[in-house]
C-alpha positions, 0 to 999 in steps of 0.5 A: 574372356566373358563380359565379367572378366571384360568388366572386372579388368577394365575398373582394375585399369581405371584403378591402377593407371593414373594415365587413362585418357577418358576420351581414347578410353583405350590408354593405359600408360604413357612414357615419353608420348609413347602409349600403352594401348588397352587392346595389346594388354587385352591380347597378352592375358592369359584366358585362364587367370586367377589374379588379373589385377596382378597380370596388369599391374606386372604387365604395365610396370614392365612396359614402363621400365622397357620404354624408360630404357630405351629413351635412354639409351637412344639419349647416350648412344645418340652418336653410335645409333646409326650403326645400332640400327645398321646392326639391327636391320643386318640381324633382322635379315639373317633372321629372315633368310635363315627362317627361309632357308629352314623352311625350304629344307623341311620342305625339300631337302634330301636328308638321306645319307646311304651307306656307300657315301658313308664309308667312301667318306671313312676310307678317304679320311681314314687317317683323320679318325683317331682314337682319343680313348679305348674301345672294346667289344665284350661284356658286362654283368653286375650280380648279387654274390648271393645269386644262384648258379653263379658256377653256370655264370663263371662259364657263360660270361665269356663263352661263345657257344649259342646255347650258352649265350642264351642261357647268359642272356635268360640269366641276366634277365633274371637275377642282373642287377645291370648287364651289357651283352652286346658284344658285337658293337665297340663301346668305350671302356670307359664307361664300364671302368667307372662302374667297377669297384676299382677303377683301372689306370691302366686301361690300355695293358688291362685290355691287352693282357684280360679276356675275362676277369670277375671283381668282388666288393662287399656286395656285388660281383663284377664280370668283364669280358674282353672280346676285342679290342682298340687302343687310343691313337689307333684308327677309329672303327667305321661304326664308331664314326658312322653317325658324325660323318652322316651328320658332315655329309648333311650339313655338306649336302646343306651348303650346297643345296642352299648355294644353288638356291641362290644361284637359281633365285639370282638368274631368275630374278635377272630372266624376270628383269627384277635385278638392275646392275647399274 
């Protein structure tokens, strides 16, 4: 703040603030003996301000509400504010250790999780992972019906030659409104369900009796392709759980390295005789 700001903010205090002690010439506002200070207010003003008038004026009138509330709750709640400042040492200590504990674990915690620990994990779990919706691998390709060469499409959607999954791959990059291709990874049905013109109710017997199917609405045909698939209650694949039991794994491995924290922090303080046990 240059000394034009300095000098303008300091006559709008003297306007707005029917308090001001000429002889600290730093008081602002007074509620209960409780003092508003020049230098707080200073340190909260924005550098870059339009309306510093505006800034003090808000700033003041919300002190004063905040300090009129708390003089009286501490007035009604003088019976039950021994355990209000029981409670409120109690959450600044949480605050402290977990800001602590945060803080050693950017620093030096191991967040890699490998495979092996990952898969061990599914396979002693497995029975836990169940299905709550269907899944396939497969296709998806939305086209305009007036699109070219959609004879070469009928035959590309579902087709397992290189040559033609790349002449798929080169065409929906052309002339798809939307594509999926990546059938090698499951996804839930679901989320291509919503898409089609007519949405399936029977999910579970469409999967099980299509491979590949074309719908039509005035504009647009749809191409599913089924290349495998799992119904719910069946045993979730590994790829599909691969990322929730990476993140049970990191918050295990978390638990643990915290606790042996605690554990070293407890037997040095009583090597360095700074734990007395009376």
């Amino acid at each position: 703040m240059n000394i034009k700001q300095l000098f303008v903010f300091s006559a709008v205090v003297l306007l707005l603030s029917s308090c001001f002690n000429n002889k600290e010439g730093r008081i602002i506002a007074s509620v209960n003996e409780k003092d508003l200070m020049l230098e707080e207010v200073l340190e909260e003003m924005p550098i870059q301000i339009e309306d510093s008038s505006f800034f003090v004026e808000r700033y003041m009138n919300d002190w004063i509400r905040k300090q009129l509330m708390i003089y009286h709750a501490e007035i009604n709640l003088s019976s039950a504010i021994q355990n209000y400042d029981k409670q409120i040492k109690e959450y600044r200590a949480s605050l402290l250790i977990y800001a602590y504990q945060q803080e050693l674990i950017n620093q030096n915690f191991d967040t890699s999780i490998s495979i092996k620990q990952v898969t061990d994990y599914y396979n002693q779990y497995k029975d836990e992972f169940k299905l709550s919706k269907n899944i396939f691998k497969g296709r998806f390709i939305v086209v305009d019906r007036s699109a070219p060469k959609l004879i070469n499409l009928n035959k590309w959607y579902k087709s397992n030659k290189e040559s033609s999954l790349e002449d798929l791959n080169d065409y929906c990059q052309q002339f798809a409104k939307e594509y999926y291709l990546e059938d090698d990874r499951w996804q839930y049905f679901s989320i291509f369900n919503q898409k089609l013109p007519e949405y399936i109710i029977e999910e579970s017997y469409f999967l099980e009796n299509t491979k590949g199917v074309v719908f039509e609405d005035d504009n647009l045909r749809y191409y599913v392709f089924i290349k495998d698939y799992l119904i719910n209650g069946s045993i979730s694949p590994l790829q599909m759980e691969q990322e929730k039991i990476k993140n049970v794994l990191l918050n295990k491995n978390k638990i643990e390295y915290l606790k042996q924290l605690e554990d070293e922090l407890y037997q040095n303080g009583l090597a360095l005789k700074k734990i007395k046990i009376y």
